[in-house]
Backbone as CSV, one residue per row, in Angstrom:
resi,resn,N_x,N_y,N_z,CA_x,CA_y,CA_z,C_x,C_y,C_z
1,UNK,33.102,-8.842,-23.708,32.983,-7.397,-23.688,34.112,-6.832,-24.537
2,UNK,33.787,-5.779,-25.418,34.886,-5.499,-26.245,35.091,-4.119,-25.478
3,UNK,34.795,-3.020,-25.242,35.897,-2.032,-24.432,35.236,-1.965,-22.759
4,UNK,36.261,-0.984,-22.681,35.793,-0.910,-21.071,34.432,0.158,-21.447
5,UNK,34.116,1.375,-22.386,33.445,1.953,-22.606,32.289,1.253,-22.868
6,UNK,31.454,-0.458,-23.690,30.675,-0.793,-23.445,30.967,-1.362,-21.959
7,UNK,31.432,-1.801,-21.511,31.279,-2.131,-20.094,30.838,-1.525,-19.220
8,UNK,30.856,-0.263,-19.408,31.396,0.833,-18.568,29.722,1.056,-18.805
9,UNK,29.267,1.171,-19.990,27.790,1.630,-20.065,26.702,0.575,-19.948
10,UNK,27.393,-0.863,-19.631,26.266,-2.072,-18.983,26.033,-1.985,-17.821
11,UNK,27.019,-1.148,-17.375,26.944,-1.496,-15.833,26.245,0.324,-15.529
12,UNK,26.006,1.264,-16.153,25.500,2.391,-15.512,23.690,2.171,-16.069
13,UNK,23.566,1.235,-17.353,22.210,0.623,-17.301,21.754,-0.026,-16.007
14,UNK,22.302,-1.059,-15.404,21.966,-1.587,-14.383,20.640,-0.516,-13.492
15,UNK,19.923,-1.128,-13.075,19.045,-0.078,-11.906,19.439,0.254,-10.616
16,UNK,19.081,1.135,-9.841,20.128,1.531,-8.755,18.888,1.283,-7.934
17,UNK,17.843,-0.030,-8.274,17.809,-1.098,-7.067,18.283,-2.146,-7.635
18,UNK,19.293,-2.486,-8.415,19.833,-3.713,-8.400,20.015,-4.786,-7.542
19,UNK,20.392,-4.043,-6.582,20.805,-5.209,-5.140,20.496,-4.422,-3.949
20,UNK,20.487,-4.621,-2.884,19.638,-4.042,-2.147,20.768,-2.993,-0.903
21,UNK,22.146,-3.044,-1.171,23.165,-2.490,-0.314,23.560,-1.454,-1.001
22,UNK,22.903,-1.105,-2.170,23.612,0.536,-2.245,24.838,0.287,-3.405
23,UNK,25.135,1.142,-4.026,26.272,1.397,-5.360,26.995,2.478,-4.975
24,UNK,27.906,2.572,-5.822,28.662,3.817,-5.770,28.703,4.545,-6.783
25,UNK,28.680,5.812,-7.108,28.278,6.688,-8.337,28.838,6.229,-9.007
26,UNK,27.971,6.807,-10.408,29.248,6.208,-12.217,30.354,6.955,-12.297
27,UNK,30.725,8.189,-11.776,31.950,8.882,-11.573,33.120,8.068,-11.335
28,UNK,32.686,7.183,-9.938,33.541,6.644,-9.148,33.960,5.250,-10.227
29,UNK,32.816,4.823,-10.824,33.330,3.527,-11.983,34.118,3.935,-12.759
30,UNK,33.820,5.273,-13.281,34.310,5.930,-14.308,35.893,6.126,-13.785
31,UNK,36.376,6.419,-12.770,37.625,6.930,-11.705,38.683,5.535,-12.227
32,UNK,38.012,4.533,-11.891,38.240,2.914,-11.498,38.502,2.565,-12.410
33,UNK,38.122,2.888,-13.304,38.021,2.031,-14.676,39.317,2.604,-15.549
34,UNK,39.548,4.088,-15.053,40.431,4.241,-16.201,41.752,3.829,-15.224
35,UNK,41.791,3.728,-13.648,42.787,3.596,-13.305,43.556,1.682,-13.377
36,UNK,42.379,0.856,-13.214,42.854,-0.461,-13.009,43.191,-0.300,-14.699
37,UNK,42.710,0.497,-16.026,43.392,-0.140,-17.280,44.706,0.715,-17.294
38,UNK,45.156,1.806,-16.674,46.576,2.498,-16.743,47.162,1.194,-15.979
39,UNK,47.002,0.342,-15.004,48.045,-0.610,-14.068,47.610,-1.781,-14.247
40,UNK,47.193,-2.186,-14.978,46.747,-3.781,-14.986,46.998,-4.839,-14.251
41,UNK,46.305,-4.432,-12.625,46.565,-5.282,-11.857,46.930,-6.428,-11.959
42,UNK,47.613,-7.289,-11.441,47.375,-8.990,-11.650,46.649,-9.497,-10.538
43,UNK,46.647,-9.013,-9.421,45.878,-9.482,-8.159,45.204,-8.218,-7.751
44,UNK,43.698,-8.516,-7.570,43.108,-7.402,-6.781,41.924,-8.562,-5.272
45,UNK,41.833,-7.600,-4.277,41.275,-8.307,-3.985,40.117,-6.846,-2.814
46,UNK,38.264,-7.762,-2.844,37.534,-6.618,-2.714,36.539,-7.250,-1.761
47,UNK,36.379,-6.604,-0.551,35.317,-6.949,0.425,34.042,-6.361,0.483
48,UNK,32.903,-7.443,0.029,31.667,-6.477,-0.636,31.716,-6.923,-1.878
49,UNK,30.623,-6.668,-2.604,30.507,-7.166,-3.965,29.259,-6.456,-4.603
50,UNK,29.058,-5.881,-6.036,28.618,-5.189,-6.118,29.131,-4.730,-7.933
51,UNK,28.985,-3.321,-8.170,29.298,-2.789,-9.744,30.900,-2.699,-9.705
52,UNK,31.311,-2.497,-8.921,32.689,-2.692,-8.787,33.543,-3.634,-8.925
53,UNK,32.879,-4.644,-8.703,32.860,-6.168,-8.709,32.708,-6.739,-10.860
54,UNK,31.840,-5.882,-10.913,31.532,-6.075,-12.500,33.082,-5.540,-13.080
55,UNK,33.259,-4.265,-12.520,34.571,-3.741,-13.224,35.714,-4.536,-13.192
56,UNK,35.551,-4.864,-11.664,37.443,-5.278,-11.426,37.247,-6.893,-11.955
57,UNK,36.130,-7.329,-12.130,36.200,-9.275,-12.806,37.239,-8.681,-14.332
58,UNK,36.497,-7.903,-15.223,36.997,-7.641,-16.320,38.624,-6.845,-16.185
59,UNK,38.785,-6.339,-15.527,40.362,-5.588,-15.455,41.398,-6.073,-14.736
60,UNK,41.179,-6.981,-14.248,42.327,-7.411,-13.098,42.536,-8.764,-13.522
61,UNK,43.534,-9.166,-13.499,43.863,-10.494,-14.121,43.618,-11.728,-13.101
62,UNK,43.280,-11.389,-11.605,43.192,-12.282,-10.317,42.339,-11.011,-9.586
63,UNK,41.102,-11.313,-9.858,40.317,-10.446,-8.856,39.409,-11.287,-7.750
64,UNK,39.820,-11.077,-6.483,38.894,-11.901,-5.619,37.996,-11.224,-4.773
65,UNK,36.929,-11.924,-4.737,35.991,-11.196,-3.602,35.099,-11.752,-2.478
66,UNK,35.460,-11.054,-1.276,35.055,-11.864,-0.360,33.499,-10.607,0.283
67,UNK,32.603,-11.844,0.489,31.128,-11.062,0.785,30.493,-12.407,1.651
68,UNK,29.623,-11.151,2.034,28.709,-12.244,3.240,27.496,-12.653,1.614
69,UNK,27.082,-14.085,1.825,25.839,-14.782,1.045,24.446,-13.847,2.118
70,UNK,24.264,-12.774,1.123,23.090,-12.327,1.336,21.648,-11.609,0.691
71,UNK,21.707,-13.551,0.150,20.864,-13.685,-0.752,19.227,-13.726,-0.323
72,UNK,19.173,-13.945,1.120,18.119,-13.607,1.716,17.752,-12.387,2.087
73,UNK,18.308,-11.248,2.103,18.222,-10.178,2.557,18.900,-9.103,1.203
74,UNK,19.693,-8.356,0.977,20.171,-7.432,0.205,20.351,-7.374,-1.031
75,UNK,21.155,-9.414,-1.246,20.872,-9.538,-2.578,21.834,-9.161,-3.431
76,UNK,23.178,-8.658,-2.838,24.095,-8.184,-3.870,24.950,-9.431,-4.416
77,UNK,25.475,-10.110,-3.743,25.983,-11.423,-3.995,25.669,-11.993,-5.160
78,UNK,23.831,-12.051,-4.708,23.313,-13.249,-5.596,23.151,-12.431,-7.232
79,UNK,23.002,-11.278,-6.722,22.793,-9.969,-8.334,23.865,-10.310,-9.069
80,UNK,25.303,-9.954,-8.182,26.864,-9.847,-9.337,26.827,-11.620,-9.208
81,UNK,26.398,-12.277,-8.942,27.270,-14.159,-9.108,26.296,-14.353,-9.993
82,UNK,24.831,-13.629,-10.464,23.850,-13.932,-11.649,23.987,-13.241,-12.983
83,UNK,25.101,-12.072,-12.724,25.016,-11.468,-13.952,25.860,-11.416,-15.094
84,UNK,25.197,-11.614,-16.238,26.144,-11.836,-17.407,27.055,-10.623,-17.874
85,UNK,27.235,-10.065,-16.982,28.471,-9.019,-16.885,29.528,-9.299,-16.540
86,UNK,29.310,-10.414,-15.618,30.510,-10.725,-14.320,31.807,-11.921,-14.967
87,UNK,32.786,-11.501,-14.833,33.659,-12.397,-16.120,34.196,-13.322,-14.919
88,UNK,33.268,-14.568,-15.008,33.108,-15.475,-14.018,34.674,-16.255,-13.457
89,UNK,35.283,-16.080,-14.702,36.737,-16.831,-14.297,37.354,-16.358,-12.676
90,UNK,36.909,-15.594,-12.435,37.268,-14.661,-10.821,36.441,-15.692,-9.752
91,UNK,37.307,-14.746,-8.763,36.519,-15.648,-7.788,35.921,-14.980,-6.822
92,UNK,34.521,-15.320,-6.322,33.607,-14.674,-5.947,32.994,-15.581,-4.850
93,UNK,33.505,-15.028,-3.637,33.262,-16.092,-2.647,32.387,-15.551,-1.418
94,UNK,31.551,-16.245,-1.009,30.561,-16.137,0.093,30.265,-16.796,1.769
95,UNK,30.509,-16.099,2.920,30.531,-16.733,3.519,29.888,-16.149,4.388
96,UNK,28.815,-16.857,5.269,28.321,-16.724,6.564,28.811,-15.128,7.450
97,UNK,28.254,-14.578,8.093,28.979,-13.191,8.651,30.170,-13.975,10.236
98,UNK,29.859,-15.360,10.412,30.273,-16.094,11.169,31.910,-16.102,10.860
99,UNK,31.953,-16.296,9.561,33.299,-16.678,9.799,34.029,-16.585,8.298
100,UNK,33.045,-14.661,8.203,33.951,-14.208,7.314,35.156,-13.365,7.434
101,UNK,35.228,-12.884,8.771,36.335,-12.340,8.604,37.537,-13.005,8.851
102,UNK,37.648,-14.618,9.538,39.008,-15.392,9.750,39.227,-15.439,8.069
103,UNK,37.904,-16.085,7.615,38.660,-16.448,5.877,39.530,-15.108,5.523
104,UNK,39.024,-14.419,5.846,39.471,-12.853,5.029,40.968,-13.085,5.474
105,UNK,41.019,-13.219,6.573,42.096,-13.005,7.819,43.280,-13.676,6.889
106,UNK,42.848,-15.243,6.718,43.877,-16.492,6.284,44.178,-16.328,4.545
107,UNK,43.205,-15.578,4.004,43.437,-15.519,2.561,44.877,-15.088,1.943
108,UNK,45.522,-16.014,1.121,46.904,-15.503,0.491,46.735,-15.129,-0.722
109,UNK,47.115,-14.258,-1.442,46.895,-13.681,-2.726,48.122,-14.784,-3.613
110,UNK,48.879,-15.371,-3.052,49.760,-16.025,-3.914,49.981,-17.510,-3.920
């Protein structure tokens, strides 16, 4: 991806049934986008996964995300871990609603 401005306009192409849990307006990408490039995070980390998920893979130098696999049902998971938007080097992790929130719990950013 060469700016955040094409980025910025792959991801407001997307359809808003992409995945089946709902988005958050392009305002709010638009908000996000200019703020993670003023601070260039090195660690971000995001519960849920989704267009936001598209943004912060590309802007954050350690972006992690923790989501329930709900690829049988909603579908957002399997949407952002399929799409050639998603700057895969991140990590994008899925777990059972069983025993996602201890992982969440035990996760160290360092």
């Amino acid at each position: 991806m060469n700016t955040v401005t094409e980025l910025l306009t792959k991801i407001r192409l997307l359809p808003e049934s992409w995945h089946g849990a709902g988005t958050v307006p392009h305002v709010v990408l638009e908000k996000l986008a200019a703020l993670l490039e003023a601070r260039h995070p090195s660690v971000s980390l995001e519960t849920g996964t989704g267009r936001t998920t598209l943004l912060f893979s590309h802007l954050s130098a350690n972006h992690t995300v923790f989501c329930v696999d709900d690829r049988a049902g909603g579908n957002s998971y399997g949407a952002v871990r399929n799409s050639e938007l998603l700057y895969a080097e991140h990590k994008l992790r899925a777990w059972s609603d069983a025993n996602y929130t201890q992982e969440l719990r035990l996760h160290r950013t360092d």
